[in-house]
C-alpha positions in Angstrom: 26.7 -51.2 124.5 30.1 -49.7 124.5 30.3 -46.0 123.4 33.0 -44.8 121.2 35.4 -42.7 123.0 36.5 -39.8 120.4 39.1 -37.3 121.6 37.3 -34.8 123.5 36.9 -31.4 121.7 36.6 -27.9 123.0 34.9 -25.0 121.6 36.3 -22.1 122.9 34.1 -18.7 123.5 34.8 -16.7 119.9 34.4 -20.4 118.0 30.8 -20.2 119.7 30.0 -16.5 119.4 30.7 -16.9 115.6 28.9 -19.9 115.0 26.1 -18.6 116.5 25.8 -14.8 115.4 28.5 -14.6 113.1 28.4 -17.3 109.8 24.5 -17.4 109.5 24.7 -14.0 108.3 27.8 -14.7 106.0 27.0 -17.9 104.7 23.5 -17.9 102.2 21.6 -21.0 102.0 19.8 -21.5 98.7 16.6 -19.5 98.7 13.0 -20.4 96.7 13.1 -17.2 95.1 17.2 -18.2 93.4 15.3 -21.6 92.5 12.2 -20.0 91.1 14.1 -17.5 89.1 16.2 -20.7 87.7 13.9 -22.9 87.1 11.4 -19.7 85.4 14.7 -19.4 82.8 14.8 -23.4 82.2 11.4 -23.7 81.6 11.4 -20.6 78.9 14.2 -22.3 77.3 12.7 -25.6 77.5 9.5 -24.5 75.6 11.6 -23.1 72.9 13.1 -26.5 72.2 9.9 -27.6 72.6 8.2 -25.2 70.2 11.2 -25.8 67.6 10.7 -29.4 67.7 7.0 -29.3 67.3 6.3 -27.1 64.4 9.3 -28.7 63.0 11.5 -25.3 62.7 15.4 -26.0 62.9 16.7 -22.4 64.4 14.4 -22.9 67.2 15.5 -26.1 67.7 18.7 -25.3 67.9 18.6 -22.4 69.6 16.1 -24.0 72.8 18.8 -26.9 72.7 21.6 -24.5 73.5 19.5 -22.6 75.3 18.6 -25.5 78.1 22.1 -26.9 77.7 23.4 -23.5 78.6 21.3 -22.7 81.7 21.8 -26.4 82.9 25.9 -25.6 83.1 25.0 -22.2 84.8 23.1 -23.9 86.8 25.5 -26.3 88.0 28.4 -23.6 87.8 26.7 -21.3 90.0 25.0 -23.9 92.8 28.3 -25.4 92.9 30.6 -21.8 93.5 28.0 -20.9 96.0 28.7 -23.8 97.9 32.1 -23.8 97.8 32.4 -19.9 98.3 30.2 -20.8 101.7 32.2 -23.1 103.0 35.3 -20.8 102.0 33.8 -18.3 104.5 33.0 -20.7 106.5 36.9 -22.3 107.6 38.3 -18.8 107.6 36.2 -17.5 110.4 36.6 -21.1 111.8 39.6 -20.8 112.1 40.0 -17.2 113.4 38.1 -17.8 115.8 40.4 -21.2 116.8 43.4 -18.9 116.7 41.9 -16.7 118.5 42.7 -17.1 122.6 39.9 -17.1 124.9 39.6 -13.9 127.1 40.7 -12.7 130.3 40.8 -10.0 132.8 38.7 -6.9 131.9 37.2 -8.9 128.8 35.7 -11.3 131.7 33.6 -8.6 133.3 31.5 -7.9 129.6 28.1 -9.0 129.4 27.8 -13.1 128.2 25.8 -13.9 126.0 25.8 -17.5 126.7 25.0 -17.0 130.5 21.4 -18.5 129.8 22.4 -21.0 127.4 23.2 -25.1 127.3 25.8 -26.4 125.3 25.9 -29.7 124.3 28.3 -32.1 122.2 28.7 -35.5 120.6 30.4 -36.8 117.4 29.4 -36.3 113.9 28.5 -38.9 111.5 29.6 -41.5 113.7 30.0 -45.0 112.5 28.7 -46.2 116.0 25.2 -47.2 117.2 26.0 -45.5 120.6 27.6 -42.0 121.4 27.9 -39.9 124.7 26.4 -36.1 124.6 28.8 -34.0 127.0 29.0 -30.3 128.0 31.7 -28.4 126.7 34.0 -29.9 129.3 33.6 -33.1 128.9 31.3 -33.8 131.1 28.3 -37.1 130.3 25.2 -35.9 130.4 23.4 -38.3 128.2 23.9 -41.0 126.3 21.9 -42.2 123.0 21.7 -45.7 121.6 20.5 -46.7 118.1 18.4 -50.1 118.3 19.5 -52.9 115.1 16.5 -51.9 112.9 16.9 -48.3 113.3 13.7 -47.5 114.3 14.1 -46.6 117.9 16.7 -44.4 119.6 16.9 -43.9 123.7 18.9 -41.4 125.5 19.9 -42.6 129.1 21.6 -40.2 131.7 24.6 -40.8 133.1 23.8 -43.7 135.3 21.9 -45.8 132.5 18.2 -44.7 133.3 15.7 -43.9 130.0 15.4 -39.9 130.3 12.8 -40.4 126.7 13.2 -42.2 123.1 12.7 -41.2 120.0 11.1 -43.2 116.9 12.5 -42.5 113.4 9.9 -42.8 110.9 11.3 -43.2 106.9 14.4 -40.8 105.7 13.8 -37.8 103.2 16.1 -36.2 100.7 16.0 -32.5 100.1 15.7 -31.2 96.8 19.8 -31.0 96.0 19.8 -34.9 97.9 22.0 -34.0 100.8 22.0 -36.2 103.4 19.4 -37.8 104.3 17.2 -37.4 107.7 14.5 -38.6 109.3 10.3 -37.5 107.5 9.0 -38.0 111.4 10.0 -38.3 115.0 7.9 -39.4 117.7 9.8 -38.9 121.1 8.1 -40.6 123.9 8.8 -40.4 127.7 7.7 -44.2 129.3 4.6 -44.8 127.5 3.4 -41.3 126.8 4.0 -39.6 123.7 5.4 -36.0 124.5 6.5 -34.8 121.1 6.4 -35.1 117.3 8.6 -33.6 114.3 7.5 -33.2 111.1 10.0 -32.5 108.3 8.7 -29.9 105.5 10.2 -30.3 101.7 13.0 -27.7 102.0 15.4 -26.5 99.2 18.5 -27.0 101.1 19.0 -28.0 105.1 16.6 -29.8 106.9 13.5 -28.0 108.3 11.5 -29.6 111.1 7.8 -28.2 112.5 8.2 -29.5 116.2 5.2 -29.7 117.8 5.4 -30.5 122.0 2.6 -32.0 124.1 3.5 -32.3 127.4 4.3 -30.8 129.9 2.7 -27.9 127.8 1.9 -27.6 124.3 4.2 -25.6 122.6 5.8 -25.0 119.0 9.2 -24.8 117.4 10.6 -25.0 114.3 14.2 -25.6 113.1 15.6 -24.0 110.0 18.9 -22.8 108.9 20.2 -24.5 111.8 18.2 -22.4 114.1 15.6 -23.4 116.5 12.5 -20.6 116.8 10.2 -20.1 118.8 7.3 -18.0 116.6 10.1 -15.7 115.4 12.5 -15.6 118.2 16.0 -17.4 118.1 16.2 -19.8 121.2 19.1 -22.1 119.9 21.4 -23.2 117.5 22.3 -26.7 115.8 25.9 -26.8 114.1 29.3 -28.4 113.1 32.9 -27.9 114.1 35.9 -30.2 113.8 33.3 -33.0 113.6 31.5 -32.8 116.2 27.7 -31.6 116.4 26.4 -28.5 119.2 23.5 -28.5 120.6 23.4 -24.3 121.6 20.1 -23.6 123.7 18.7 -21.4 125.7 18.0 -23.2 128.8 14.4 -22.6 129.2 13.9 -24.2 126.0 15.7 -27.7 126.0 12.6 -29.6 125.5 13.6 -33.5 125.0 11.6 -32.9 121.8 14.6 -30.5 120.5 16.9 -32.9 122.1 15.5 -35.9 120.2 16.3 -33.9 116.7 19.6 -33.0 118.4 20.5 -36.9 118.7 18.9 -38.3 115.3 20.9 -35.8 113.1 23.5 -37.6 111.0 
């Protein structure tokens, strides 16, 4: 199949450092405790309407209807501004970061925090069936392709052999239906399953409970665009100019994590 040849991007070293360290500690995702505490309010105002309406009594009535009317606005008000204020943040260290020119000399002979790491790239939301993942140079390293159904994806390596594939299994909303993404992956290297992904009901971004058989068994889980293992950060999943990173330790770039990596739309 041919792959769609998008202009090749470059993330330079402060764009990285700050989406890695830097905007998950700016940017607040929506938290269970924020919903709780909203939907605790909605459902107080709720039974007020609901106690007006039953014993017949006008002021209460009228005064649950304004009240659920009111926190539904708030509600949307607030959500809403907290979005946008995020992705406010968001651009201006972006683009900081982009203005900002990668350093030399003396600067070279600080400690990277990188030096361990794998970076990987390939286009966002692409309309194509078929994209290439590349280092930050350019450089192939895999390629995936999405079979007509949908069910199956395969990554190949540069010279067309099948490294593993991934099965999609049904796509889930979260709770504010962003997009949607895949319940269950099954990632599978010949015949023998090495992986599976489980997707938990989450508030806000995806999270995924991944869960690797072979060579070893080990856990990780994604959330908030991070991927743990127990409750150390190992790697990073996120956006810029779109295109989608892959940020990993080495050590940990299971074709498990790489499966998620290439299924994320």
């Amino acid at each position: 199949m041919r792959h769609a040849e998008p202009e090749q991007d470059y993330l330079s070293d402060y764009e990285r450092a700050v989406c890695y360290y830097t905007l998950p500690k700016v940017v607040s995702p929506v938290t269970f405790g924020l919903i709780g505490a909203y939907l605790a309010c909605l459902l107080e105002a709720a039974a007020l309407l609901g106690f007006g309406v039953a014993t017949r009594q006008p002021p209460f009535t009228r005064w649950g209807f304004a009240a659920v009317a009111g926190i539904i606005v708030l509600g949307l008000v607030a959500f809403t501004g907290r979005a946008f204020m995020n992705e406010v943040k968001r651009r201006r260290l972006l683009n900081m970061a982009h203005e900002t020119p990668d350093p030399s000399g003396s600067a070279l002979d600080t400690p990277d925090p990188f030096a361990d790491h794998v970076l990987l790239q390939r286009p966002f939301r692409g309309k194509d069936r078929a994209f290439r993942c590349t280092d930050n140079g350019g450089k192939v390293l895999y390629s995936a392709e999405t079979e007509k159904h949908g069910r199956w994806r395969r990554v190949r390596d540069p010279e067309g052999n099948e490294v593993f594939r991934v099965r999609v299994r049904t796509k889930q909303k979260t709770f504010f239906l962003f997009a949607g993404a895949p319940s269950r992956l099954a990632v599978y290297e010949g015949a023998d399953e090495v992986a599976r992904l489980r997707r938990r009901f989450s508030f806000s971004g995806p999270v995924y409970d991944i869960e690797c058989l072979r060579p070893q068994l080990k856990r990780y889980t994604y959330r908030n665009n991070g991927i743990y293992v127990g409750k150390r950060l190992v790697g990073r999943i996120y956006d810029v100019r779109r295109y989608l990173y892959l940020d990993i330790e080495e050590a940990e770039l299971h074709h498990a994590v790489l499966g998620l990596f290439v299924t994320m739309s």
